[in-house]
Residue, then its C-alpha position, 0 to 999 in steps of 0.5 A: x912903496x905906498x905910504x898908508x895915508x893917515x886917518x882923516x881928523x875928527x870934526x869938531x862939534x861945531x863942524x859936526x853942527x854945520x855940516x848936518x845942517x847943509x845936508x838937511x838943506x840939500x835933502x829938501x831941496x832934493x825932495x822940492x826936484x822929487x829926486x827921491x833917491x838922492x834925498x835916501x842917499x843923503x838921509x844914509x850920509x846923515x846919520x853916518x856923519x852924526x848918528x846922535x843927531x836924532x831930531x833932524x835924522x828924525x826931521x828928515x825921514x819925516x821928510x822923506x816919506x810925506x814926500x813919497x806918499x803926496x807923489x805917489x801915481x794914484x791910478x798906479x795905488x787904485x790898480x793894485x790895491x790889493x797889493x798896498x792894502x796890506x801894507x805900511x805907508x813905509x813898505x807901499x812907499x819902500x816898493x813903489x820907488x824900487x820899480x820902474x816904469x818902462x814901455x815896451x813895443x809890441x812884438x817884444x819877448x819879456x822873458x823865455x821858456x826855460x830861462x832864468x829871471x828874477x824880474x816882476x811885471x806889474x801890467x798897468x796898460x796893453x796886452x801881453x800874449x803867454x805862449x808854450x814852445x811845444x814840439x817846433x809851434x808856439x800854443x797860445x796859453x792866455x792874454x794878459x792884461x791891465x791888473x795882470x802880473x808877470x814873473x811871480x813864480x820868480x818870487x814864490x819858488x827859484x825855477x825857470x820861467x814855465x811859459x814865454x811871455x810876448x807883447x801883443x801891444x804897446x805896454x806899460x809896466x812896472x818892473x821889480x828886479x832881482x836887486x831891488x827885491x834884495x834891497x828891501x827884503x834888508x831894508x822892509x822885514x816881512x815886506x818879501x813874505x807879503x809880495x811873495x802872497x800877493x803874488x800866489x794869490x793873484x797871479x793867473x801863469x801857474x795856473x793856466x799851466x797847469x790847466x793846460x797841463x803845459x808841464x806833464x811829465x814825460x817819463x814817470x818819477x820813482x821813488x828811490x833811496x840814495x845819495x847825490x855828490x854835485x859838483x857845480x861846473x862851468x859854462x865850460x863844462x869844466x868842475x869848480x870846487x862848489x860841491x854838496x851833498x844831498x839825498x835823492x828824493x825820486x828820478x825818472x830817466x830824464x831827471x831827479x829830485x834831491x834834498x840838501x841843506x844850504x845856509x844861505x837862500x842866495x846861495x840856493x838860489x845861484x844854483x838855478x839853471x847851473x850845470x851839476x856834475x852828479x855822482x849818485x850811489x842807489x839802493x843798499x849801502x853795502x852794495x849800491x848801485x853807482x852811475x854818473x850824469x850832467x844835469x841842469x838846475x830847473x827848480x830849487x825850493x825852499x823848505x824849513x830852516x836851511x833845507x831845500x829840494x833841488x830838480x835837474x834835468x839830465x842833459x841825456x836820458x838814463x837807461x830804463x834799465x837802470x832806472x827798474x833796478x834802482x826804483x821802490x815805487x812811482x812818486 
């Protein structure tokens, strides 16, 4: 059996003293190597080894941040000025060290049709072709470019991406992926809010999808009253016991549209692209009109508070039959 090893000795005052002074040395000499993240893991180390240091927890964060600013990549800053006009000199420095550079060949999906992604794309160079998987051919949408972004849709509402997305050419990105964005939403308060309106406001894919009117509905959706009981599968198809109760908003006989409440977003937004046994009970309460299906989370949105509107897809159709008997109208 295992002893439990004894709590560790408070340090002296003078130990405390010494050892803040070796971390602001190493801080700066992480800063001189623009080893940035290092420099942010040792400032975290510094106010947990002595929080009532405050000068040099002051000095150091100081530092940090005229650090940032004087290597910030300026063609970068003059391409999206748009974006760091709006922000703080911590929340442009807070975003910029989370992305990445990458470079990727032509020839290269960046994401697919229907598929699930947390990732945002800023274009900084190189062309990138947006295309529609549509009954066994690829419809060419647009070409993106330099000041171009990619995944927004991503930030704005949790749904699978609504095109696929291929490199025309050799491209340069700056990419923001799904943990990152967590990160700072903790660390920036409000900083999501002003990349999910950049965003809205200048991505260019939500638009020429709906232009080209690449997401028409195939059946029409009926307005119905009722109630939902989901129960999250695995990928085995088999039941968890994740389970939730929504009221159904409108359905069509390829999908349907409910409302729930949900307390955390993360937990909302794990439910994309997640298989749903569904149980529905329709029309009078005294009489309802009962029916089971699988479907697929395609899209779940947010609202206000803790309410959010989930879309599935069936995994087959429902009879139209069923689907006169229940409706009280078209959406």
């Amino acid at each position: 059996m295992s002893e439990t090893p004894a709590n560790p000795v408070p340090l002296s005052a003078e130990e405390k003293r010494r050892l803040v002074g070796r971390i602001v040395a190493e801080v700066e000499s992480a800063l001189k190597a623009r080893d940035f993240l290092r420099a942010d893991v040792l400032c975290d180390k510094l106010v947990a080894v002595d929080p009532m240091a405050l000068v040099e927890i002051i000095k150091v964060n100081g530092l940090i941040e005229e650090a940032k600013t004087a290597a910030f990549d300026r063609d970068h800053l003059a391409i999206w000025s748009k974006l760091y006009d709006n922000l703080s000199e911590e929340e442009r420095n807070g975003l910029f060290y989370s992305m990445k550079k990458i470079v990727v060949p032509p020839k290269k999906l960046l994401f697919s049709h229907g598929t699930k992604s947390d990732r945002l794309f800023l274009i900084e160079r190189g062309q990138v072709t947006i295309f529609f998987p549509k009954d066994g051919q690829n419809i060419i949408l647009a070409q993106m470019g330099r000041g171009d972004i990619l995944g927004g849709g991503a930030f704005i509402t949790t749904s699978l991406c609504p095109v696929s997305a291929v490199t025309h050419t050799e491209v340069h990105l700056m990419c923001l992926e799904g943990d990152a964005t967590r990160a700072l939403d903790d660390k920036f308060p409000g900083l999501l809010d002003k990349l999910i309106g950049f965003c809205a406001t200048n991505g260019r894919v939500d638009e020429i999808v709906r232009n080209q009117r690449m997401e028409k509905r195939e059946f029409v959706r009926y307005l119905v009253e009722g109630v939902v009981a989901a129960t999250v599968l695995t990928t085995e198809g088999q039941k968890t016991d994740a389970a939730f109760r929504g009221d159904l908003a409108n359905i069509s006989m390829a999908g349907a549209c409910f409302a729930v409440r949900i307390s955390k977003k993360a937990t909302a937004q794990a439910l994309l692209a997640r298989h749903l046994h569904l149980s529905f009970a329709c029309g009078a309460k005294d009489n309802p009109t009962s029916f089971k299906v699988i479907g697929r989370v395609v899209r779940v949105s947010s609202h206000l508070y803790d309410d959010y509107s989930v879309q599935v897809r069936f995994t087959r159709q429902l009879p139209e039959e069923l689907i006169k008997k229940i409706a009280r109208g078209e959406a």
